[in-house]
ZALUMTOR-727518 format. One record per atom (N, C-alpha, C): residue in three letters; x, y, z. Coordinates in pm, whole numbers, plus 50000, padded with zeros to 5 digits. Each point is the difference from the previous one (the first is absolute). Layout:
BEGIN
AlaXYZ ...
This chain:
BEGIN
Unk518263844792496 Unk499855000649855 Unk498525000549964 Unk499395008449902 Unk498844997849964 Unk499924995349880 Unk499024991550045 Unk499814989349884 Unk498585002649910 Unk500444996449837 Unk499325003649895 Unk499214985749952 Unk498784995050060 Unk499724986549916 Unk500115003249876 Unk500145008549925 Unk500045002149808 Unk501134995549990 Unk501145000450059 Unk501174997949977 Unk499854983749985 Unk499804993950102 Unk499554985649995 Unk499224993449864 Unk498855007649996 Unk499474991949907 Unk500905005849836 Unk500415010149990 Unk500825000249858 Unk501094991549995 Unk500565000150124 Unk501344985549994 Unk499234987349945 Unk498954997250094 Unk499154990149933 Unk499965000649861 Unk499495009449910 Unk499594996349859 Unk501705002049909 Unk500745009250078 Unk501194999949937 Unk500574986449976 Unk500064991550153 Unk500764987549986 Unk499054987549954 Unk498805001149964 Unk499334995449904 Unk500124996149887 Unk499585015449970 Unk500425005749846 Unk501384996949933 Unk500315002350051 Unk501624999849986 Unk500455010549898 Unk499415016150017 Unk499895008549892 Unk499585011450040 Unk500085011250023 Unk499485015150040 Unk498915000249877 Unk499974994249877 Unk498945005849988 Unk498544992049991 Unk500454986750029 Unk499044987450021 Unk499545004750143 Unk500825001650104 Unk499065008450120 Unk499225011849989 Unk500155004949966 Unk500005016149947 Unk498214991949931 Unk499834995149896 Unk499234988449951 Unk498954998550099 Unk500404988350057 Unk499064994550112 Unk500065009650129 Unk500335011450054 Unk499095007550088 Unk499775013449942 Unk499785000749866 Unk499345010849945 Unk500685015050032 Unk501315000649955 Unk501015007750051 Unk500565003949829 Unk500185012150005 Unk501105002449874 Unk501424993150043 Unk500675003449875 Unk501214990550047 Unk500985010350039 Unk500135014449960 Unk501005004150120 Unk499495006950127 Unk499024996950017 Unk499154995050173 Unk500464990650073 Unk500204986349896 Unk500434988550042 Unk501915001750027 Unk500485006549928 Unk501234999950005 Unk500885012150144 Unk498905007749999 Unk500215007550098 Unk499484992650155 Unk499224990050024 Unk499954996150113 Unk501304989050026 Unk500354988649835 Unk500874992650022 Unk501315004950034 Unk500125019349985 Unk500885003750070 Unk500215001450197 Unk498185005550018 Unk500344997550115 Unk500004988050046 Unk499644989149927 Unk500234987650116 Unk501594996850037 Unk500695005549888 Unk501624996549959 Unk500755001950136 Unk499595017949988 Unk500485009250155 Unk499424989750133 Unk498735001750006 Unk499274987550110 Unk500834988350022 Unk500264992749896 Unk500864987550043 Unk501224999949980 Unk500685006649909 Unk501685002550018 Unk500384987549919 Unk499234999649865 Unk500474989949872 Unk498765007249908 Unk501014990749919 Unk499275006049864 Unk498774991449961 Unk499414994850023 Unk498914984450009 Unk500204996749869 Unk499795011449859 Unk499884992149856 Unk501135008149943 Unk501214995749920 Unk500905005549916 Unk499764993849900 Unk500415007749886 Unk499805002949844 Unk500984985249960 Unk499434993749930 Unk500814986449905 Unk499795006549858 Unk500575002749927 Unk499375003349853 Unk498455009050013 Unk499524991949940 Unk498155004649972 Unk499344996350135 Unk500484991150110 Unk499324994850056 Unk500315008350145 Unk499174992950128 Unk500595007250125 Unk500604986450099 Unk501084995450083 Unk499894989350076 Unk499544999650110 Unk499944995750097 Unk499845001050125 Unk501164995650071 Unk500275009850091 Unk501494999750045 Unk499964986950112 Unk501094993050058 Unk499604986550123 Unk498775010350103 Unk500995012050050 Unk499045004150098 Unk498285002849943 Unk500165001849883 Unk498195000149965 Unk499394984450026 Unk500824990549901 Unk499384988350024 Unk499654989050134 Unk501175006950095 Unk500154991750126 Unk498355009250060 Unk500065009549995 Unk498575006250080 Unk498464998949885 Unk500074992349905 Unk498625002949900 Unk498974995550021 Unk499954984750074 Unk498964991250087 Unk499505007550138 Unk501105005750066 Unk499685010250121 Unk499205012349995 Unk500435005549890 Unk499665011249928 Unk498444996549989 Unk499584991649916 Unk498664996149960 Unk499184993150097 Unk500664994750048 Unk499114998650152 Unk499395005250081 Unk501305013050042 Unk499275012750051 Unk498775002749933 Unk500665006849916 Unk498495005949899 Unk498804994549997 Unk500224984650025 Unk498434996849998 Unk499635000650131 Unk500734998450111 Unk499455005850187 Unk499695009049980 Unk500395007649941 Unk499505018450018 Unk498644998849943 Unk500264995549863 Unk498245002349969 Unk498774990950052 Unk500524988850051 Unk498954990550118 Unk499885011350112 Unk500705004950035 Unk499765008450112 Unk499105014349986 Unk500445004849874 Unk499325014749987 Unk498884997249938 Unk499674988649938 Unk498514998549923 Unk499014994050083 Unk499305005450024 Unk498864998950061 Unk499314983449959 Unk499424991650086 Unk499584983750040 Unk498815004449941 Unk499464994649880 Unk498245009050016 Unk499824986949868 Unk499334993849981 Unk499064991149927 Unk499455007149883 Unk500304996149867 Unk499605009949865 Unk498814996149975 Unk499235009249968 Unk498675000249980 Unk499414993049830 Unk500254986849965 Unk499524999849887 Unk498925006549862 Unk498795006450135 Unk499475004849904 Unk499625010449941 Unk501515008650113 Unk500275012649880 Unk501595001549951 Unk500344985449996 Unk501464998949963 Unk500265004949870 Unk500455009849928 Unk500635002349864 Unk501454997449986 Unk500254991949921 Unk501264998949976 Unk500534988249877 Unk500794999649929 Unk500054991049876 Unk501804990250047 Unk499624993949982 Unk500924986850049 Unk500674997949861 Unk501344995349976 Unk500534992449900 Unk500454987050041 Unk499404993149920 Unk500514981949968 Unk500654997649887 Unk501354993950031 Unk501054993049846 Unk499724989550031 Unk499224990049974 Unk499534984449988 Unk500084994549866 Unk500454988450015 Unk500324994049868 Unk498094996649933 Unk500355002149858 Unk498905002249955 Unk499064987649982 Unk500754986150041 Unk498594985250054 Unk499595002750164 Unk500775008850054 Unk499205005850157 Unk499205004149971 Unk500695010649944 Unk498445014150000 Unk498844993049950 Unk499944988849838 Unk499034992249952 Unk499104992350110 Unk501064995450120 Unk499264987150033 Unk499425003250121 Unk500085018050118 Unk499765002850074 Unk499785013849999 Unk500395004949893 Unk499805014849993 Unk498385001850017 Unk498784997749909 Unk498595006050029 Unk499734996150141 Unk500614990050043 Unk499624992650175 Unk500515013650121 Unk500925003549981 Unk500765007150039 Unk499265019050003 Unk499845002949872 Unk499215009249940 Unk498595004350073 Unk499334986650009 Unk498644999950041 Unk500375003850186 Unk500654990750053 Unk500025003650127 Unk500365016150054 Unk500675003249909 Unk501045016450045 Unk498535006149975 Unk499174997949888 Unk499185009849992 Unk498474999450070 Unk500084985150051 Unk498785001050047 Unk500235009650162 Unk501474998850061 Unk500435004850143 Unk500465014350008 Unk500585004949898 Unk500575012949931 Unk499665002749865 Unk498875004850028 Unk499465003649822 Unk500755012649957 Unk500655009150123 Unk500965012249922 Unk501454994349949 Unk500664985150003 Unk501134997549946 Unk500284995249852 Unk501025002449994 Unk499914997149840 Unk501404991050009 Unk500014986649899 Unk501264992849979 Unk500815005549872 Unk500954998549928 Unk501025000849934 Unk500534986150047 Unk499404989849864 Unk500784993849907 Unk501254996949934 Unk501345002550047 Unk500974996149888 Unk500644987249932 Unk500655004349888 Unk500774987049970 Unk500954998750050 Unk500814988449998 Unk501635005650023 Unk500645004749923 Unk500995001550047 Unk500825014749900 Unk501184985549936 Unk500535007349892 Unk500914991349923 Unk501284997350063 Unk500355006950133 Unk501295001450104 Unk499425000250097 Unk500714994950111 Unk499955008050134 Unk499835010950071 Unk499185003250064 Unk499875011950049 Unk500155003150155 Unk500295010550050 Unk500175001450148 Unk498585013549987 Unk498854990549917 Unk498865009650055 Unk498855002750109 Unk500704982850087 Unk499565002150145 Unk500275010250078 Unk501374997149985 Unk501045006850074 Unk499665016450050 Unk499975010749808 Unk499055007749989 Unk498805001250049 Unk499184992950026 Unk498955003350005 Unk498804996549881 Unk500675004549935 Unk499175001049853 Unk498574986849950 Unk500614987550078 Unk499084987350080 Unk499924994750064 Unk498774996750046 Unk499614998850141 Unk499784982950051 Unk500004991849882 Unk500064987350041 Unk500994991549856 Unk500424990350024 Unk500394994549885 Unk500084988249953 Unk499844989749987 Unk500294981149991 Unk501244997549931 Unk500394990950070 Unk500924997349885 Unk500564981750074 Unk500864995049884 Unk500124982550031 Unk501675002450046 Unk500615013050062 Unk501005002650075 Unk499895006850113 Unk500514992550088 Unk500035008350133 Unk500985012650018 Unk499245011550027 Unk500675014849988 Unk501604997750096 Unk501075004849941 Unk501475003750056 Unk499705008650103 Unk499695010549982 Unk499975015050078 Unk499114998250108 Unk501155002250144 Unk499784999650075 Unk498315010350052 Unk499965011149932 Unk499045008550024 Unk498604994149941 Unk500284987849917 Unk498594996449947 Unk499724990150097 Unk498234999850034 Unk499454992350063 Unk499404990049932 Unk499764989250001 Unk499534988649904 Unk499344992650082 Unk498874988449951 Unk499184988050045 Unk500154989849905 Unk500294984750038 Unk500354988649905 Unk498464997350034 Unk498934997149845 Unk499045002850042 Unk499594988149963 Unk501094993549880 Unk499454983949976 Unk501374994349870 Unk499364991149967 Unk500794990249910 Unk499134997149866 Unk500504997349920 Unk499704997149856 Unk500304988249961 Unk499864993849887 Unk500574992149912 Unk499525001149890 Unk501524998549902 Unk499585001749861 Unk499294990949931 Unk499095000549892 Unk499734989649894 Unk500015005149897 Unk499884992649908 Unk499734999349846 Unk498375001649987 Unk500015011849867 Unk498725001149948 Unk500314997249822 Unk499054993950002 Unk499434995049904 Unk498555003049901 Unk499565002449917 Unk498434997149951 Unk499464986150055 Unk498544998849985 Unk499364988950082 Unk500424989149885 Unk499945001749805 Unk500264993549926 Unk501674997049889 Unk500275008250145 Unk501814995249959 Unk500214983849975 Unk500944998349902 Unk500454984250003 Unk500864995250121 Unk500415008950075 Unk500574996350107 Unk498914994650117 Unk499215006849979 Unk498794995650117 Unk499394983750009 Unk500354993249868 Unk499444984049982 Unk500934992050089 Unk501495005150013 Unk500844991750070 Unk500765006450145 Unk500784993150055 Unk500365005750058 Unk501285007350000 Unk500085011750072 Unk500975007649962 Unk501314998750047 Unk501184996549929 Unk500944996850036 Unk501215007949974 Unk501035000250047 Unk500995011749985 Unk500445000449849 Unk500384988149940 Unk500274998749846 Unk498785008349890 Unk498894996150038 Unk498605009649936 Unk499955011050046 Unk500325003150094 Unk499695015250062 Unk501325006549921 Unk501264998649994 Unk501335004949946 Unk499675000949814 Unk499014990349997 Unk499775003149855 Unk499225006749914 Unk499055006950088 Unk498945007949955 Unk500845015949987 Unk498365007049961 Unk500875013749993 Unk499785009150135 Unk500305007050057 Unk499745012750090 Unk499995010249994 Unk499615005250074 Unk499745014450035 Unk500475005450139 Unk501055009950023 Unk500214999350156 Unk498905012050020 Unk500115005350159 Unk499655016150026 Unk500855007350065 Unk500805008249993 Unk500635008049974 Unk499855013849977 Unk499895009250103 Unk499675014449963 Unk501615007749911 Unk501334991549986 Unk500895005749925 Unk499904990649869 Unk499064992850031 Unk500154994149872 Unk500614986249966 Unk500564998850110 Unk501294987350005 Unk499354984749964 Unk501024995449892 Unk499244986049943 Unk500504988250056 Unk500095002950156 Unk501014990150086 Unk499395001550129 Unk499894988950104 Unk499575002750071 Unk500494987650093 Unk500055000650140 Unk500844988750113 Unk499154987349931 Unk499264996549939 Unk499314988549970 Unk501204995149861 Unk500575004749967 Unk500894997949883 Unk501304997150060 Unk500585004050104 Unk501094993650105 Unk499814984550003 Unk498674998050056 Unk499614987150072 Unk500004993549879 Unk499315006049912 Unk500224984549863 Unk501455001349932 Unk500635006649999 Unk501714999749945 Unk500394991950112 Unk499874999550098 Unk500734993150117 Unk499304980649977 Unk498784997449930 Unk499844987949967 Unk500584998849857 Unk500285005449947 Unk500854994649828 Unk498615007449919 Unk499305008950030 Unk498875005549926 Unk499845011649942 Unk499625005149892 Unk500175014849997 Unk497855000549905 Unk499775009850062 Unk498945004349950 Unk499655016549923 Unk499194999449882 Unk499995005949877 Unk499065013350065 Unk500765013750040 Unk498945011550022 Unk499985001849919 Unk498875004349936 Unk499775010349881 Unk499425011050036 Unk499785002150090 Unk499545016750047 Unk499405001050134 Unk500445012850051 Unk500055005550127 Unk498525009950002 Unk499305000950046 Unk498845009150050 Unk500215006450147 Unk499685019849986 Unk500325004550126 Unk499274996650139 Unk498764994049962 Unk498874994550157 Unk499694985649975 Unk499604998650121 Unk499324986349958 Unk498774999149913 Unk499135008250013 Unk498595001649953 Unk500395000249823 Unk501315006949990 Unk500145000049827 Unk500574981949988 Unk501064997550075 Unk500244985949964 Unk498624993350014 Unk499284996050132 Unk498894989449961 Unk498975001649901 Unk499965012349954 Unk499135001849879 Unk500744995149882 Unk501585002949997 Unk500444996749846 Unk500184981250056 Unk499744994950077 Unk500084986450021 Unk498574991449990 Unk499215006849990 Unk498375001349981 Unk499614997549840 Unk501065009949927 Unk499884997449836 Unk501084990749963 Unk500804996050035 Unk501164992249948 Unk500244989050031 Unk500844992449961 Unk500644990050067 Unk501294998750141 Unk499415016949988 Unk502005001750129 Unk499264989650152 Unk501045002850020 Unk499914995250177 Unk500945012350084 Unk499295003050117 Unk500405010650053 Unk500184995650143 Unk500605008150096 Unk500294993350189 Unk499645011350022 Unk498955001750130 Unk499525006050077 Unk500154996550106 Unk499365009050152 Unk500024992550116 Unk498474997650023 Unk499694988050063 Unk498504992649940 Unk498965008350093 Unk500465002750122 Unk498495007150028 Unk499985013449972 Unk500955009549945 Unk499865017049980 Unk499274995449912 Unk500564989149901 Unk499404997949865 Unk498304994749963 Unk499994992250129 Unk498674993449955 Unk498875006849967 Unk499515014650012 Unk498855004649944 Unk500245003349839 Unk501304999849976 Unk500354998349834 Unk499134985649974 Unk500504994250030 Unk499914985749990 Unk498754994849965 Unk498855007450095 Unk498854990249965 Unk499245012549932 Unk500715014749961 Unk498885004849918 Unk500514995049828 Unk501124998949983 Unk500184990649826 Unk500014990150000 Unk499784989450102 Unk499854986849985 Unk501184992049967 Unk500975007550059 Unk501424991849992 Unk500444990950100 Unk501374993149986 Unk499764988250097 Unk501625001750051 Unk500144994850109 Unk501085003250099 Unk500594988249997 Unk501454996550020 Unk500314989249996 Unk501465003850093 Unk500574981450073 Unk501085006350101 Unk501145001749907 Unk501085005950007 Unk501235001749957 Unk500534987349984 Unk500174995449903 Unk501224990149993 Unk501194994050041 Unk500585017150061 Unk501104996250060 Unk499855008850117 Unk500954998750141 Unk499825007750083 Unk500445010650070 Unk499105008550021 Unk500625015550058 Unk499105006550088 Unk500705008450048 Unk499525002050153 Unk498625008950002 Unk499354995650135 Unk499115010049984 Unk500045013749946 Unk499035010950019 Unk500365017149969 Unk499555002450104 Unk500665008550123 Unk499315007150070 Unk499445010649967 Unk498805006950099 Unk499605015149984 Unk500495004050142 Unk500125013349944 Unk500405011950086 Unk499065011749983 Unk499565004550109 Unk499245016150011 Unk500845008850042 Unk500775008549943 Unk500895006850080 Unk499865017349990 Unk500365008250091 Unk499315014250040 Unk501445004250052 Unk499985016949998 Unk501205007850068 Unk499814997450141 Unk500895000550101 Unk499554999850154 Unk499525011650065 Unk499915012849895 Unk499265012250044 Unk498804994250046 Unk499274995049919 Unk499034997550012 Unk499064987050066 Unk501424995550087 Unk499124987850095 Unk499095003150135 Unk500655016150028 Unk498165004750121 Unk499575010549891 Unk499795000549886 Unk498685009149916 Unk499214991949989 Unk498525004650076 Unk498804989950053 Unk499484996649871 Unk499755011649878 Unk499594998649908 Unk500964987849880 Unk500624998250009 Unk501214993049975 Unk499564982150080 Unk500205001450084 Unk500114994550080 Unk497974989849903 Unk499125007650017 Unk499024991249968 Unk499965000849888 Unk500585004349871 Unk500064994449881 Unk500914987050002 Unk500935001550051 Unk501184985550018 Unk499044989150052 Unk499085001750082 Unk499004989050062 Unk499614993549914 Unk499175010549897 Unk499514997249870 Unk500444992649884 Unk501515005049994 Unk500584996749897 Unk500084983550062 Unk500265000850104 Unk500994981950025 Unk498924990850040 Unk498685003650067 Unk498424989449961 Unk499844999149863 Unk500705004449931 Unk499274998949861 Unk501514989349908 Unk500965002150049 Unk501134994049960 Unk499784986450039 Unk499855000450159 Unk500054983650046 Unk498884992949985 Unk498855004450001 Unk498654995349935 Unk500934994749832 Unk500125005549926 Unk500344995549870 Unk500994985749999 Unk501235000950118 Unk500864993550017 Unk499394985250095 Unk499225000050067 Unk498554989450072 Unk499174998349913 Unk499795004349859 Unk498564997949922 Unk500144985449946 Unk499354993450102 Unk499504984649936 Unk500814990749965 Unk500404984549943 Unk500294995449953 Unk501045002249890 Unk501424993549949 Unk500385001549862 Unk498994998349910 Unk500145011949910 Unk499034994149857 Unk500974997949878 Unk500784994250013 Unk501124991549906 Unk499334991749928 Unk499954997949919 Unk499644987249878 Unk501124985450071 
C-alpha cells in the first residue's frame, strides 16, 4: 500500500475539528479540498470517520476509538521530518498571542515584554482579553499561550500548575471597615462589586456566605479587575481579587488587602499551550519566559495583607 502522510494529518484536523470545514480552516485548504480528501480517507479506512447529525458532523466509534492514535502519529512524523536546529533569536520574526487574564498581563506583562525584547527584538506579543465564552482557540491555533484558574479537559492541551493564589478583600486605605476588624457579619454588610467578564453579580464567594446564614449586597459587576479596583478606589465597594496577580494594583492606589472572612480555596494558575507546539523551539523559549515571570510573581515576597 502506498502511503499518503496528508491523509494522516487531515484525519488529524478532521477528528479534531470535528467539521470539514474547521479542517479545511486550520490546514489552509478550501473546503471541497477538504471534503474530497475526507473522501479518500473513507475508501482508505472502510468507514465513514464523520456522518452528518443535523448541522453538525459526529464522529463515528471507529473515528473516536483511533483519535489519540491518530494524533500521536502526527506528532512522530513531524519530530521526525523537522529538522533538531536551535532558533536563532536574533533574527526571529514572529508575533505570539497571549489570552491572560487582565491582573496577569498588569502584574507581569511589561516584565515579560522587556525580556522577549531585549533576546528577540524581531517578536511581537498580542495581548488578549478573555472572550465572554469559551473558546477552543488553542485548539485552533489562533493562541499560543493562555492562563486560566481551570485545568484544561482536552487531552491535546498541554498545561503547567504554575502556582496558587488566595483571595482577599480590597478595600480603600480610609474605609470604615479598615478601623476594625473584619468579620463575616461586616463584610456581608457592605456593598460590592464582583469581576466578571459576563457581567455576573454572583460569584463562589456568595455560596460560602449563604451556606453561613449570610447574604451580601452586589451592586455591580465590572468586566477586569483594573476597572473593579479603580471603581473600589472611589467608593465605598469592597471587591475579591487574588492577592498577588493583584498586588501591583494595590500599592499603586493605596488600597488595603484584607483576609476573607470566610473560607475558600486557594485559585490555582495554569499556563496552558496546544501540544503542537511542545518541540517548537521558538515556543518552547517564550513558555520559559512566560512561566519565570509567572512563578517569580507567585514567590514575590511576603503576604502584603493588612
Amino acid at each position: 500500500m502506498q502511503l499518503d502522510l496528508n491523509l494522516l494529518t487531515a484525519l488529524d484536523a478532521l477528528l479534531e475539528e470535528g467539521s470539514v470545514t474547521g479542517a479545511a480552516d486550520r490546514l489552509h485548504l478550501s473546503a471541497p479540498a477538504m471534503s474530497r480528501t475526507l473522501g479518500r480517507i473513507r475508501r482508505a479506512t472502510g468507514d465513514q470517520i464523520l456522518v452528518r447529525t443535523g448541522r453538525t458532523m459526529t464522529p463515528t466509534p471507529h473515528a473516536t476509538a483511533i483519535r489519540e492514535e491518530v494524533h500521536a502519529l502526527v506528532q512522530q512524523v513531524r519530530t521526525v521530518l523537522s529538522p533538531e536546529r536551535e532558533v536563532d533569536l536574533g533574527t526571529l520574526d514572529r508575533v505570539f498571542t497571549l489570552r491572560w487574564h487582565d491582573s496577569i498581563t498588569t502584574a507581569v506583562g511589561a516584565e515579560l515584554l522587556t525580556a522577549v525584547r531585549a533576546q528577540a527584538p524581531g517578536v511581537r506579543l498580542r495581548f488578549l482579553v478573555e472572550p465572554l465564552a469559551d473558546t477552543d482557540d488553542l485548539r485552533r491555533g489562533h493562541v499560543d499561550l493562555e492562563t486560566s484558574s481551570d485545568e484544561p479537559e482536552l487531552p491535546e492541551i498541554s498545561r503547567e500548575l504554575v502556582g496558587r493564589d488566595r483571595l482577599v478583600v480590597l478595600l480603600r486605605a480610609d474605609h470604615p471597615l479598615t478601623a476594625r476588624p473584619l468579620t463575616p457579619e461586616a463584610y456581608a454588610a457592605a456593598e460590592h462589586i464582583t469581576v466578571s467578564r459576563r457581567g455576573r453579580l454572583r460569584d463562589p464567594v456568595d455560596d460560602v456566605l449563604e451556606g453561613t446564614g449570610l447574604r451580601r449586597a452586589v451592586v455591580a459587576a465590572a468586566p477586569t479587575t483594573l476597572a473593579a479596583v479603580r471603581l473600589v478606589h472611589r467608593t465605598d465597594l469592597l471587591t475579591v481579587v487574588a492577592e498577588r496577580t493583584s498586588r501591583a494594583l494595590v500599592a499603586d492606589l493605596g488600597l488595603v488587602a484584607l483576609p476573607l472572612p470566610v473560607a475558600m480555596p486557594d485559585v490555582p494558575l495554569y499556563l496552558a499551550w496546544h501540544q503542537r507546539y511542545d518541540g517548537d523551539h521558538a515556543h518552547v523559549w517564550l513558555r520559559g519566559l512566560a512561566l519565570a515571570a509567572l512563578r517569580a510573581l507567585q514567590a514575590d515576597g511576603a503576604s502584603s495583607t493588612g
